[in-house]
Phi, psi and omega in degrees: 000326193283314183286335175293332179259352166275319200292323159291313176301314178316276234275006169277303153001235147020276185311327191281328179276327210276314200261340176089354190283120179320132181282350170334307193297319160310290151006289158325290179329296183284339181263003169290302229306313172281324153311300195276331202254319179285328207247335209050043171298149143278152169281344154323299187279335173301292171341301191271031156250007168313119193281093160321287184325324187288307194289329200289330193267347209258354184281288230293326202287280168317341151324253180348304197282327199284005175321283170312349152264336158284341168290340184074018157303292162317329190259352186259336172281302185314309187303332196247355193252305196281350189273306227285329178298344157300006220213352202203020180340305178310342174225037148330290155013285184284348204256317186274326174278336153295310207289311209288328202274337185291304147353296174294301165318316161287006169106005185292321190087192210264322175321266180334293204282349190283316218278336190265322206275323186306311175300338184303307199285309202306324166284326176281348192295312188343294216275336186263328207102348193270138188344209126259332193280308177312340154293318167314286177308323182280333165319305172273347163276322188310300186318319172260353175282328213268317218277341217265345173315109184328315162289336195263181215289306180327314165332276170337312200277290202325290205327289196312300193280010155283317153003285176289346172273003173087022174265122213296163190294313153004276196270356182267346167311311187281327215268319201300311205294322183294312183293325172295320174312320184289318197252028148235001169263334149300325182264356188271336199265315187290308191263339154313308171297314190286356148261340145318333206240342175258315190346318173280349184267327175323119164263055217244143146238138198250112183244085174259166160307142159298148178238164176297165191285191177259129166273197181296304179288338205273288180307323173309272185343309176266011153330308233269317181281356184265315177320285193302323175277328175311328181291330191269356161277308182323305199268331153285316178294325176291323175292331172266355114015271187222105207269313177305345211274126170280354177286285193308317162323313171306296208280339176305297192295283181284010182273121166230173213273303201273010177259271192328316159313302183302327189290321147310306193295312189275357152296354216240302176297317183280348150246067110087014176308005190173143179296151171264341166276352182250336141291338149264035136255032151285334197285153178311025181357283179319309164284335145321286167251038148294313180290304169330313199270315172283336181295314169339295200272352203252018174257304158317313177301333178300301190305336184266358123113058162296305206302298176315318180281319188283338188294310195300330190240067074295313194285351179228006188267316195240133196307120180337298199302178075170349172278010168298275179345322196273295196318313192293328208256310167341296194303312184316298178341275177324303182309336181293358177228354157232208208241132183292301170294344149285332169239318176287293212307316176309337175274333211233005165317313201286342187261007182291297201310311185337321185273317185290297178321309170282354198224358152087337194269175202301136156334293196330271199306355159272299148344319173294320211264359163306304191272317170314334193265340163302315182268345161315310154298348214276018198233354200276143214284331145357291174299172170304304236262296191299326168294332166288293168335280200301289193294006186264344187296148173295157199289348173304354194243154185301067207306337182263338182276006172271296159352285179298313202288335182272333187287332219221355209230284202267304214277325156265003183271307199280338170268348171289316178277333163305339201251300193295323182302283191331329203260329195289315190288319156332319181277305181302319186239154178261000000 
């Protein structure tokens, strides 16, 4: 059964890239078929493995946020982060990976800003001269350092599933807080070189519109969202802060992200900041239930104790100094044919404490280094991320030759800084 349920994960996997079909749906599928016929799970329970908690933070949280995207408040922010870069051409680059990281960090996620911001960049690469893999790459790193942001959506979904991996609410706040850190400090570190060492070869010129101011409902909108994130920051922090207090600890203990965010959406409704059939239909279906549908199957592996067997022969197979790394080089893998948040963390998040418990080294840095070697590949045109680029580019621009520079270009630029990144975080965290 433990090969029957790695053989059902491959293969939803697969089926799901090869047909273009959500792999949730696979997912599903496959955990009734193994769980009720393989395992003799009731289907009751099969049912209840579905995670409510991830979807319920990741509905209400993308709720909120779709305010801002349906007001045109994100797009009207981009626009104004790229007018203001006119006067400093040489460092677009940095200006489209702010714009990509802030844009995400206010809730859009990494889906929404690659698909909005990529053709905006893509264009600007044309029009300007600037590299096509560096646009790509700053496009596509902002997006996830910005989605990675403790209130944003990736952020959340890390959270939850350390959560479910037994990891207390605190501490999975401080390990989220570490991977933004990490994964906006690699792409910041990945375009400082390449403007240290081309910056003269740069021609670039930036002629944009001037844009319009924010409106009244625009200005609401980002009120509202700088409020919510300030309570959800504000309050895990004053707790490590000042640890005794026992008023904050309380209030601290009952403040969630996602009562909260609901609490915003309907502050939101009643001033009318956004049509309410167009903000939930905004919300991230598809990734609901990709997480949702692999969270499923990836609870029957538990029940068939996959989870258990694989931490056990990492932690006694591969030379102690080398499982950071092996984890970070995993991840990369997986990401190249799939979604970091739909398929690596959920398989391998779950295998951490386990590993961590044998082998003595931190959670933390084993958790970090999933998701670096994971978003590290996420540009691969394979993937969610890189596939989206290519489908978003404008028709000016050449698609096989976009292709090659992210497959043969971007995509060993980003694994190269992840491995080094990898060795430096061995050292940094203990």
């Amino acid at each position: 059964m433990t090969l029957a349920v790695v053989i059902g994960i491959l293969l939803a996997i697969f089926l799901g890239y090869i047909t273009r079909i959500n792999i949730g749906f696979y997912a599903i599928a496959f955990a009734y078929l193994l769980g009720a016929f393989g395992l003799g799970l009731d289907t009751a329970e099969i049912i209840g493995f579905w995670p409510i908690s991830i979807f319920f933070v990741i509905l209400t949280v993308t709720l909120f946020y779709g305010f801002a995207m349906v007001n045109g408040t994100l797009e009207k922010l981009a626009s104004h982060m790229l007018y203001a870069a006119r006067r400093i051409p040489w460092a677009l680059p940095l200006i489209i990976f702010f714009a990509a990281t802030l844009i995400a960090a206010l809730g859009a996620g990494f889906y929404t800003v690659v698909a909005f911001m990529a053709p905006m960049a893509l264009l600007l690469s044309y029009k300007t001269g600037l590299s096509l893999v560096i646009s790509a790459m700053a496009v596509n790193y902002g997006a996830l350092a910005g989605a990675n942001f403790m209130t944003s959506q990736s952020g959340v979904i890390f959270r939850g599933l350390m959560s479910n991996a037994g990891v207390g609410s605190s501490e999975a706040f401080g390990i989220s807080t570490v991977i933004f850190l990490a994964t906006i400090t690699i792409p910041i570190v990945v375009i400082g070189v390449y403007l240290i060492f081309f910056r003269k070869k740069l021609n670039i010129q930036i002629e944009p519109e001037k844009p319009e101011t924010f409106d009244r409902k625009q200005k609401q909108t980002l009120t509202l969202i700088l409020a919510l994130m300030t309570i959800l920051l504000a309050l895990p922090i004053l707790h490590i802060a000042f640890p005794g207090s026992e008023t904050i600890e309380f209030v601290n203990s009952k403040v969630d992200i996602s009562f909260m965010a609901m609490i915003f959406v309907i502050i939101s409704l009643l001033l009318k900041l956004g049509d309410e059939k167009k903000v939930i239909a905004s919300v991230p279906w598809n990734t609901l239930i990709m997480i949702s549908g692999v969270g499923m199957l990836i609870q029957v592996a538990i029940e068939a104790g996959v989870i258990d067997q694989l931490a056990e022969w990492v932690s006694t197979n591969i030379p102690l100094v080398f499982i950071p790394v092996i984890m970070l080089l995993i991840g990369m893998v997986m990401s190249l044919f799939s979604s970091t948040l739909g398929v690596v963390t959920p398989a391998l998040f779950p295998i951490v404490p386990g590993i961590a418990a044998a082998t003595g080294f931190s959670p933390t840095l084993l958790f970090v280094s999933i998701v670096v070697g994971a978003q590290a590949s996420a540009i691969s045109p394979f993937s969610s991320g890189g596939s989206l680029i290519l489908g978003s580019a404008p028709k000016t621009i050449d698609q096989t030759e976009l292709f090659s520079s992210i497959l043969f270009k971007a995509v060993p630029i980003g694994v190269g800084a992840a491995l080094l990144a990898g060795l430096v975080m061995q050292v940094i965290i203990a």
